[in-house]
C-alpha positions as CSV (number, residue, x, y, z in Angstrom):
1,X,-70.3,13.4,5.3
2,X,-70.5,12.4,1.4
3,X,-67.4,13.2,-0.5
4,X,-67.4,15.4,-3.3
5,X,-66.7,13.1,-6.1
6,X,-69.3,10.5,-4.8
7,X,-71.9,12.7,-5.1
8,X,-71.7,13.8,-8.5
9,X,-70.6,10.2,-9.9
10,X,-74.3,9.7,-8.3
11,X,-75.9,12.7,-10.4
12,X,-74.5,11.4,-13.6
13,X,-75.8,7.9,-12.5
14,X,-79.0,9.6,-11.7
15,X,-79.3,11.7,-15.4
16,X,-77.7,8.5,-17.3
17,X,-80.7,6.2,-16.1
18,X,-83.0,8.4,-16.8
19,X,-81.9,8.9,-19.9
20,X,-81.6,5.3,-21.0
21,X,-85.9,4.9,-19.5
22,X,-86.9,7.5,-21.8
23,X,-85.2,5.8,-24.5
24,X,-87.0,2.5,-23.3
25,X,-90.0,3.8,-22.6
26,X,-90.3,5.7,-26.2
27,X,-90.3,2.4,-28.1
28,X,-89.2,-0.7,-26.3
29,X,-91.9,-1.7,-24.2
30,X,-94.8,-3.7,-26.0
31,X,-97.5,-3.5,-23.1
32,X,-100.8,-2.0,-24.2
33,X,-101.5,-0.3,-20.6
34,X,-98.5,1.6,-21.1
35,X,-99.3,5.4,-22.5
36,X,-97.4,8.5,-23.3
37,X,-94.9,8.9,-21.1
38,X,-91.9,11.2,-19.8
39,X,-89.3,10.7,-17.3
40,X,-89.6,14.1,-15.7
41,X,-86.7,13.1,-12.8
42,X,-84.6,9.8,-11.3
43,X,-83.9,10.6,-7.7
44,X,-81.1,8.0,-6.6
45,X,-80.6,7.1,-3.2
46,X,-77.6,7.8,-0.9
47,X,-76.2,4.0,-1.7
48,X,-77.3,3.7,-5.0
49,X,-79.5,0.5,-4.5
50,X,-83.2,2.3,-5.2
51,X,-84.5,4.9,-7.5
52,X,-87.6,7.0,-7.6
53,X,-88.4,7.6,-11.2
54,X,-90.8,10.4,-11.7
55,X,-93.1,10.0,-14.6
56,X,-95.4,12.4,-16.2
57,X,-98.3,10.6,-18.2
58,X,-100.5,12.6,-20.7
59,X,-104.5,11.3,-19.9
60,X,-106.6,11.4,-17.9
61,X,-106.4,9.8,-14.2
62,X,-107.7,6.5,-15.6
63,X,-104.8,6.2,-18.4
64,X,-101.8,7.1,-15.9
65,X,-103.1,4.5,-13.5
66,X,-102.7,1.8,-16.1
67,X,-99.7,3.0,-17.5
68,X,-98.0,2.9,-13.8
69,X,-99.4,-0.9,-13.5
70,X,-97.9,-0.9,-16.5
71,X,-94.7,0.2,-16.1
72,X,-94.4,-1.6,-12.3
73,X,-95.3,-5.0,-14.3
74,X,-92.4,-3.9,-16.9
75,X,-89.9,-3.2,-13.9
76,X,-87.4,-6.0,-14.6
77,X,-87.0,-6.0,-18.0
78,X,-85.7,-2.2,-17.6
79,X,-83.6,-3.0,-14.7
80,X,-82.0,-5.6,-16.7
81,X,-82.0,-3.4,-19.8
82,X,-80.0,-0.7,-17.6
83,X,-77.6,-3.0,-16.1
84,X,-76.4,-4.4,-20.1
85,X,-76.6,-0.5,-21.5
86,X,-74.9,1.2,-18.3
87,X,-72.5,-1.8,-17.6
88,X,-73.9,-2.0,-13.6
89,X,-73.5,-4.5,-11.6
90,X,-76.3,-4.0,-9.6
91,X,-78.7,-2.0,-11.2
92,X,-80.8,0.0,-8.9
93,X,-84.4,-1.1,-7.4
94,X,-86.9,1.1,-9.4
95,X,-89.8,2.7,-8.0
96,X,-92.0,4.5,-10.8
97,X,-94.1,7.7,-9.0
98,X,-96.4,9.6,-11.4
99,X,-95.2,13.3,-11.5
100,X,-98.1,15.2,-11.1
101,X,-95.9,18.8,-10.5
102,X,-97.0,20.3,-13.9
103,X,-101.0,19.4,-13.0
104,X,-100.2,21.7,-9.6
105,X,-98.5,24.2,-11.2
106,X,-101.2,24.7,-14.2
107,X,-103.4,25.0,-11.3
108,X,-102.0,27.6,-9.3
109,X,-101.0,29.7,-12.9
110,X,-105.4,29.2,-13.1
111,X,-105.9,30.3,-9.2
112,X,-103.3,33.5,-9.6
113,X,-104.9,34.1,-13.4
114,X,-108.5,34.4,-11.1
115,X,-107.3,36.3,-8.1
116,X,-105.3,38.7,-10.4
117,X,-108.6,39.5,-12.7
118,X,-110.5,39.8,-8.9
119,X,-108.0,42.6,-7.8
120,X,-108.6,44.0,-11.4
121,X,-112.3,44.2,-11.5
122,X,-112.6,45.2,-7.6
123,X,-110.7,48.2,-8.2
């Protein structure tokens, strides 16, 4: 069982790295494939030593591919950024996912909007 206190020293972890990607991602990193991007989420697992770092990419399918390859090529330089800024020792093994939550959820809002005026007109 996880103590308490490891736990939430984890959560701040979690919020301060993504934090400190935004900031990199917003104007540090040269690479042309790289888009507009957000960091939606940094799931941190149970020992620290990996990340999933959710990212939310405005474009089309063909942009957010690139900017991933993008960001995977940049993957060092912002572990090594976060280890000087956070002061870690060893910084944790990044995996960049594209978040593609808010695409679902505009689509259901769209199904629900359709099945809604259906009821409507049916009556």
């Amino acid at each position: 069982m996880e103590r308490r206190g490891q736990k939430y020293h984890r959560e701040r972890l979690g919020e301060a790295l993504r934090e400190e990607i935004e900031t990199i991602l917003e104007g540090e990193l040269g690479d042309p494939r790289i888009g507009l991007a957000n960091v939606s989420e940094v799931q941190l697992s149970p020992d620290a030593r990996s990340a999933r770092v959710m990212v939310v990419v405005d474009g089309d399918d063909e942009q957010g591919a690139a900017t991933m390859e993008g960001l995977q090529a940049a993957n060092g330089y912002v572990r090594r950024e976060l280890a000087e800024r956070l002061h870690l020792r060893r910084p944790p093994e990044l995996i960049f996912i594209q978040d593609r939550s808010q695409e679902y959820q505009a689509r259901i809002d769209e199904l629900l909007t359709r099945s809604k005026k259906k009821n409507r007109s049916a009556r």
